[in-house]
N, C-alpha and C positions, 0 to 999 in steps of 0.2 A: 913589523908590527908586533908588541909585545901580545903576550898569549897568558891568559888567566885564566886559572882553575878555583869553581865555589863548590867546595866539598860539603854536600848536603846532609849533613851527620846525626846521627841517633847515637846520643850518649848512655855510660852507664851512668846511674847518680852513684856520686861522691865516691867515686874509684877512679881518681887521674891517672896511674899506672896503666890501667886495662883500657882508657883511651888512647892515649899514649901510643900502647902495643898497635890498636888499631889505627892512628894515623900515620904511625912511621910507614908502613907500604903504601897507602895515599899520597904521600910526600916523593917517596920513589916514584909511583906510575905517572908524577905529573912531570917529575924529571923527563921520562922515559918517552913521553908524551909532547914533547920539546916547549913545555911552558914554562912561562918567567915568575909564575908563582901562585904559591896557592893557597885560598884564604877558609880559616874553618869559624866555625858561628860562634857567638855570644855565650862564654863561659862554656865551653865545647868537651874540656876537662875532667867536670866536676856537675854538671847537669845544671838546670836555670833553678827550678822550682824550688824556693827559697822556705817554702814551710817546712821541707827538708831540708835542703841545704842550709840554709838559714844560720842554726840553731850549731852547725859544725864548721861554719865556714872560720873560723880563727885554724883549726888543724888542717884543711882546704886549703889555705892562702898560701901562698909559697912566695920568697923571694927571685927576683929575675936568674939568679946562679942557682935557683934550685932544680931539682930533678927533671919537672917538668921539661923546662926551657933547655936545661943542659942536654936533654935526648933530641930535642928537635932543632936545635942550634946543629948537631951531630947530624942527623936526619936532612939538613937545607944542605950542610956543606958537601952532601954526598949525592945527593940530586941535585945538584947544582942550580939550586932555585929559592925564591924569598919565600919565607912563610911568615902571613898572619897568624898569630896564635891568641884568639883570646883566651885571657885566664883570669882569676881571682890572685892580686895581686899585691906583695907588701913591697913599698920603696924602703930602701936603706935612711933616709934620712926621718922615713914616718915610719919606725921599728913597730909593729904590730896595729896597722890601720889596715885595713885591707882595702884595695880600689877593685873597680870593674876594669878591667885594661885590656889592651891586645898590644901584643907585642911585635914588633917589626922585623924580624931576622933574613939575613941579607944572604945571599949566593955562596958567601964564604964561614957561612957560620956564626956571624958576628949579629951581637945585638944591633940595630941601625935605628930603634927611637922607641918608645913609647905613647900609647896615648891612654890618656882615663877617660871611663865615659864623664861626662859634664851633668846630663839629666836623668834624673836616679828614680826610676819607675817604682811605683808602690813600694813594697817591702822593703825595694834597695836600701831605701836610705835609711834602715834602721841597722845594716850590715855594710855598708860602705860609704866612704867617705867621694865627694863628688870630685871629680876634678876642674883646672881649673886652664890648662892648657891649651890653644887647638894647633900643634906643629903643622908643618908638612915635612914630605920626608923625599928626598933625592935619589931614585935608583937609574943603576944604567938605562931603562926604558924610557922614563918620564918624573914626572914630579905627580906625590901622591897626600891625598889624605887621608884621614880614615877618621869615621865616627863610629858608633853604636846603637843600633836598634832603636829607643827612644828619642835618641838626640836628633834622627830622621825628621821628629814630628813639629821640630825647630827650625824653619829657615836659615837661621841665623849662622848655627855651625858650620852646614854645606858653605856659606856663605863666604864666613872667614876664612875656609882652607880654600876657596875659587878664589877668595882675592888674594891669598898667597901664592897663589901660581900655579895650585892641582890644576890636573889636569884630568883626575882620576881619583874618586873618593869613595871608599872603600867602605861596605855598612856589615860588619858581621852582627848577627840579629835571632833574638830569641824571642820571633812575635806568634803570640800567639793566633789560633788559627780565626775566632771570631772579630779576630780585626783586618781578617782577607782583604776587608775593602780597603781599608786604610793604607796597608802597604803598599795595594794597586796603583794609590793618587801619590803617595811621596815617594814613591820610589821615580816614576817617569820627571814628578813635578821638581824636584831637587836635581834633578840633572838638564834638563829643559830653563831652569832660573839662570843655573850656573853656568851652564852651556860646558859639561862636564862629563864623562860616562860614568854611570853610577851603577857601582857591583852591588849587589845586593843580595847576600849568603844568610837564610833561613836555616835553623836547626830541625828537627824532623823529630817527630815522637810525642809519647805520651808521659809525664811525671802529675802522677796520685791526679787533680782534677787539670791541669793544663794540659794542652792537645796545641802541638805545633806542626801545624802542616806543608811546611816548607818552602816552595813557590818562590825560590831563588832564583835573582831574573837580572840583569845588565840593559841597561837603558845608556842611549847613545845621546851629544848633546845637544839632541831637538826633541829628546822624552819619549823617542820611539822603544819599544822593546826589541833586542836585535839578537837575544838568546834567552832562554827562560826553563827551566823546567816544571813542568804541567802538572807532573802527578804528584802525588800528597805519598812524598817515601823517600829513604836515602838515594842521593844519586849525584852523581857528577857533571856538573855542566863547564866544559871548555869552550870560551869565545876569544877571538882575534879579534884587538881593539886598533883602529886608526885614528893616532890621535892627529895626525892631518885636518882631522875632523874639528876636534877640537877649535881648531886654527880658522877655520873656512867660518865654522858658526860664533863665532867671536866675530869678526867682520858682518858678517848679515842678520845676526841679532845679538845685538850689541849692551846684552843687559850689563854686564859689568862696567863698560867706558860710559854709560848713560845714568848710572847713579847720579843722585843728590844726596850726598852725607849730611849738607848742610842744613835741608831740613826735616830728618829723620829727629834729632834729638828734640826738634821743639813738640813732639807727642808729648801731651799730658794724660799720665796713666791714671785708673782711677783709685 
């Protein structure tokens, strides 16, 4: 049974180095700790709160060979484990656009996919460009996907990486804390639709008036919570995922083979 690490983290704002420093022994302990990988929250780097950050994020954005990625690319292959890394991020072929992204890196160091968020919360979109993609990505445990924090509040996304074959869809998230409740209903409810386990890595802290209180929780595919941590502070939570499970609740609730595509498009929006 693959084994996943949600590393509950308090960032510094807009000093990626000095997180950096502090997740590469995070990376080791989840090595040491015999997990297949470990995921850190929504722009984990460089801090969320965009009234700061905002304003610096063009010197913030880095491309995937840059420093960032290159220390933790270094860091996965010597704990021998994947890391999600969300970052603010430039693609080579959109030379100075920045996306929201997390990055995929694999057991051996290697980049292994990309995702950009898709739904670009308030301020985002006035600092990033949306994306437009929803992969899934292949590791020796299972098949995975991965969104971001807002995009949770979409059916839709969870949706298209369920019907690509995750198994396991990944939410690194920078929600704030007076949407506690909110988190509570999509996080169970997007794993329970998809019949999916759904990770779901809260960032920890306070930047100028935002307060994110963490409440990093893994919901199994009938929307039970089956690991969580409670208290509002940095913390690590390791859970053993069976995706057996997976398999079992695909057969006795059958939402994915019980679709109607056909008549989803006839909605008239208004």
């Amino acid at each position: 049974m693959p084994k996943i690490t949600l590393a509950q983290f308090e960032s510094k704002l807009c000093d990626p180095p000095a997180n950096v420093v502090k997740a590469i022994p995070m990376i080791r302990q989840a090595g040491l700790d015999g997990s297949d990988m470990i995921m850190f929250p929504e722009m984990f780097t460089t801090g969320y709160e965009l009234s700061i950050v905002g304003p610096r994020i063009t010197e913030l954005t880095e491309p995937v060979n840059g420093p960032t990625i290159t220390a933790l690319r270094e860091a996965a292959k010597q704990a021998g484990v994947y890391v999600v890394a969300p970052i603010a991020l430039y693609h080579d072929d959109l030379p100075g656009v920045p996306f929201n992204s997390a990055v995929l890196i694999d057991r051996e160091g290697n980049v292994a996919g990309v995702y950009d968020k898709q739904h670009l919360w308030a301020l985002e979109r006035f600092y990033f460009r949306g994306g437009n993609g929803t992969p899934v990505f292949q590791t020796d445990f299972g098949t995975i996907g991965i969104m971001i924090c807002y995009d949770m509040g979409y059916p839709e996304v969870a949706r298209m990486l369920a019907l690509q074959g995750a198994q396991i869809v990944l939410c690194p998230s920078a929600w704030c804390e007076p949407d506690h409740d909110v988190w509570d209903i999509n996080v169970p409810a997007r794993a329970l639709e998809n019949t999916v386990f759904l990770c779901a890595v809260n960032r920890y802290g306070r930047e100028q008036d935002l307060y994110m209180g963490g409440h990093s929780k893994v919901c199994d595919p009938r929307g039970r919570v089956v690991a969580e941590l409670p208290d509002e502070g940095e913390g690590v939570l390791n859970v053993e995922i069976d995706l057996a499970d997976v398999v079992s609740n695909r057969q006795t609730s059958p939402y994915l083979r019980d679709r109607r595509p056909e008549l989803y498009g006839k909605v008239l929006l208004p």
